[in-house]
N, C-alpha and C positions, 0 to 999 in steps of 0.2 A: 277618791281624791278630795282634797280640801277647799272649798269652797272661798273664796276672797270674801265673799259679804259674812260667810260665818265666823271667819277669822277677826274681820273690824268687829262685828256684834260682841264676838267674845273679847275684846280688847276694849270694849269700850265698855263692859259689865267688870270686868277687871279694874279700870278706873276708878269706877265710885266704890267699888272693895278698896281698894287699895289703902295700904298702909303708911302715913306723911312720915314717919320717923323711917322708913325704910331707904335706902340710893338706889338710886337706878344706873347702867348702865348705861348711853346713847350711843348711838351710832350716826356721826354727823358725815354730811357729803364732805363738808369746809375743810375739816380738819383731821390728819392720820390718825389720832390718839382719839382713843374715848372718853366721854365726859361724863362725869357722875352726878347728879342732880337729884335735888327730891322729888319725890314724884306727885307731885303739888295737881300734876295735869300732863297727857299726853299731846305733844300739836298734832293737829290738825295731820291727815295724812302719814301719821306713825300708830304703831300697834306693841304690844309688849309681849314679851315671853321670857320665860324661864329656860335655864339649867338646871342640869341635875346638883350641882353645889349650889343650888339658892341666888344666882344671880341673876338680877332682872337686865333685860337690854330694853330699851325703846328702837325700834327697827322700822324703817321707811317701808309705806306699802308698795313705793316701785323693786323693793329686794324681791316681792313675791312672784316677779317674772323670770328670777333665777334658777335654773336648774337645780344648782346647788341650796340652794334656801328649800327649794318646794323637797326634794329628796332629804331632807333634814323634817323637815314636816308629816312626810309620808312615813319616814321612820315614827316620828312622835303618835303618828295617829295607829301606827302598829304595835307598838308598845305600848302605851297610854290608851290607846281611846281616845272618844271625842267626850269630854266633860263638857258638860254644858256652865256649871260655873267655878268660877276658876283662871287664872290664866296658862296658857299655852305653856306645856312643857317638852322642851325639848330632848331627847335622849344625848345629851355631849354636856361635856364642860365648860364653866365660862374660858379658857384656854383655847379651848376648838374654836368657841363661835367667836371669839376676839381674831383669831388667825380667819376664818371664812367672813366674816364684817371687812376684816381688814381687803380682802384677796376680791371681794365682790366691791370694793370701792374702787380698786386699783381696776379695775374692768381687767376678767380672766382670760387669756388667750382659751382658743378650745379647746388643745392638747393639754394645758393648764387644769381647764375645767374637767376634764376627762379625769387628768388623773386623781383629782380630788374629790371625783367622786366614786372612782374606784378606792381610797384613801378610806369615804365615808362608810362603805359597804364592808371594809376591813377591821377599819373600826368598831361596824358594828358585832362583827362576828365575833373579835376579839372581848368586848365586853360580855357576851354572851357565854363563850368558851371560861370568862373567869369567874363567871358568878359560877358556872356550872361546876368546877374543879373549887370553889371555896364553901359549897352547898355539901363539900363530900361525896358527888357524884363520880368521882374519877376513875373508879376502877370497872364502871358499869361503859357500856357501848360511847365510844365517842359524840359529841355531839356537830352536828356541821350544819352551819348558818347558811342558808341559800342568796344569790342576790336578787 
């Protein structure tokens, strides 16, 4: 499991990396839409991560008491690993996590939450299944993603 203080460490070694010509994604409580910003500095209480298409989000540390955030993370830390420097990369698109920012603002009923994270476990199998069939592996034993 991911540790909250390793997550701020690595989010705040991320910072002084970080690249000022590059946008960042945010994820504000205030407002449905997200805002793009330089990433001049993180406040106080937010941490950053990637997608697999290169988009950075700045994300509140109370997201990390989400179900859905933390099973987004355990994915990254199964596929990724823990880099020590670097920032967080998550295994989705900036599309998913724009749709899960948005669904974790809107506070997710449980059934909601349920099925979006059965959603994420599909996800990820599918992703798995197409790398496997674009590697050429397709005529060799099926492959099946566990949850």
């Amino acid at each position: 499991m991911i540790n909250t203080k390793k997550i701020i460490r690595k989010a705040r070694k991320w910072q002084k990396k970080a690249n000022i010509g590059r946008k960042i994604i945010t994820a504000s409580r205030l407002g449905n839409t997200m805002a793009i910003k330089k990433p001049s500095g993180v406040d106080k209480g937010h941490f950053v991560i990637n997608t697999t298409n290169k988009r950075h989000f700045v994300i509140p540390l109370e997201y990390l008491s989400d179900s859905i955030f933390l099973q987004l993370l355990k994915m990254s830390e199964e596929e990724f690993g823990l880099s020590s420097d670097g920032p967080i990369l998550l295994p989705c698109d900036s599309m998913l996590m724009n749709h899960v920012v948005l669904l974790i603002q809107r506070g997710l009923a449980k059934d909601l939450e349920k099925a979006m994270l059965n959603s994420l476990n599909t996800y990820r199998c599918s992703s798995c299944s197409t790398t496997f069939f674009h590697e050429g592996h397709a005529d060799q034993q099926s492959l099946v993603c566990g949850f």
